[in-house]
C-alpha positions in Angstrom: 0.0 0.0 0.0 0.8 3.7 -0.3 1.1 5.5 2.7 2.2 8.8 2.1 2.2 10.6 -1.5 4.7 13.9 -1.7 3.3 16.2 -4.8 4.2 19.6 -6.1 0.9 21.1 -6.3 1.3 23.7 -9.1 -1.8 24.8 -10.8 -0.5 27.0 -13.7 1.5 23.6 -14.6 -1.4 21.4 -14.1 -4.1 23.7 -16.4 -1.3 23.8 -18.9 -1.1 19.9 -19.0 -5.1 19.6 -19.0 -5.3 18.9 -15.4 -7.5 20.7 -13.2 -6.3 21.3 -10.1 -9.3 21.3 -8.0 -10.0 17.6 -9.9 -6.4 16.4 -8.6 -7.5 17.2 -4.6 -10.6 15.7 -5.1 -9.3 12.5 -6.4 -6.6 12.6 -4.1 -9.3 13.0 -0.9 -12.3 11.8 -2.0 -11.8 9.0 -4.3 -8.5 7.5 -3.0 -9.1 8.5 0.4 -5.7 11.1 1.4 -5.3 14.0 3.5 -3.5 16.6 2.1 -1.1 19.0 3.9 0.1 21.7 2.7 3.6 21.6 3.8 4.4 25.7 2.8 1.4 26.4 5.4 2.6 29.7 7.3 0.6 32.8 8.3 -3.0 33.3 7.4 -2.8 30.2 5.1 -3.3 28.1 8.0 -6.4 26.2 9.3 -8.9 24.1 7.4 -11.1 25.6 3.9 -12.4 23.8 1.3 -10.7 22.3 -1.7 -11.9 25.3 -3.7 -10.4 27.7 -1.2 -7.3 26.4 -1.2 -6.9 26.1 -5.3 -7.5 30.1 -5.0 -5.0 30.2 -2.6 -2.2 29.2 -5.0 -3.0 32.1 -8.2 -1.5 31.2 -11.6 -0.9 34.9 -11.8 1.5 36.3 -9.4 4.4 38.6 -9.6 6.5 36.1 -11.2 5.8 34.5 -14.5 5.8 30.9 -12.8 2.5 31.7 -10.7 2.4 29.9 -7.5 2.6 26.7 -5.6 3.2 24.6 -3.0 3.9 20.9 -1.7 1.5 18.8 -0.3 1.9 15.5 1.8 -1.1 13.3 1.4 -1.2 10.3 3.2 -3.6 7.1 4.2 -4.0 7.2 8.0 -6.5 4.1 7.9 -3.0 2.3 6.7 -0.7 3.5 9.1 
């Protein structure tokens, strides 16, 4: 089984390869059963929101031409 899953979550690079980013949580959480963390979490980005929240948390349009992003730890805790 997989326990843990590190991914860069990136949504200008996911839109650009035809992946919606808000699709990619939701399969992650709902369908394969993972919590997600975001392990860049500082500040007011803290707490719990919704998977829609936290897409809009992470702009494809920022001061830089990369947009932004994060990693995320996901993991199985009915495995552990």
């Amino acid at each position: 089984p997989v326990y843990y899953i590190l991914v860069e979550f990136y949504p200008k690079g996911l839109r650009a390869g035809g992946v919606d980013p808000l699709a990619l949580l939701t399969l992650l959480q709902h369908e394969m059963g993972y919590q997600c963390f975001d392990l860049r979490c500082t500040g007011s980005k803290r707490g719990a929101r919704t998977l829609d929240e936290f897409v809009r948390s992470y702009p494809a349009v920022t001061a830089n031409e990369f947009g932004s992003w994060t990693d995320l730890l996901c993991t199985r805790f009915d495995l552990l």
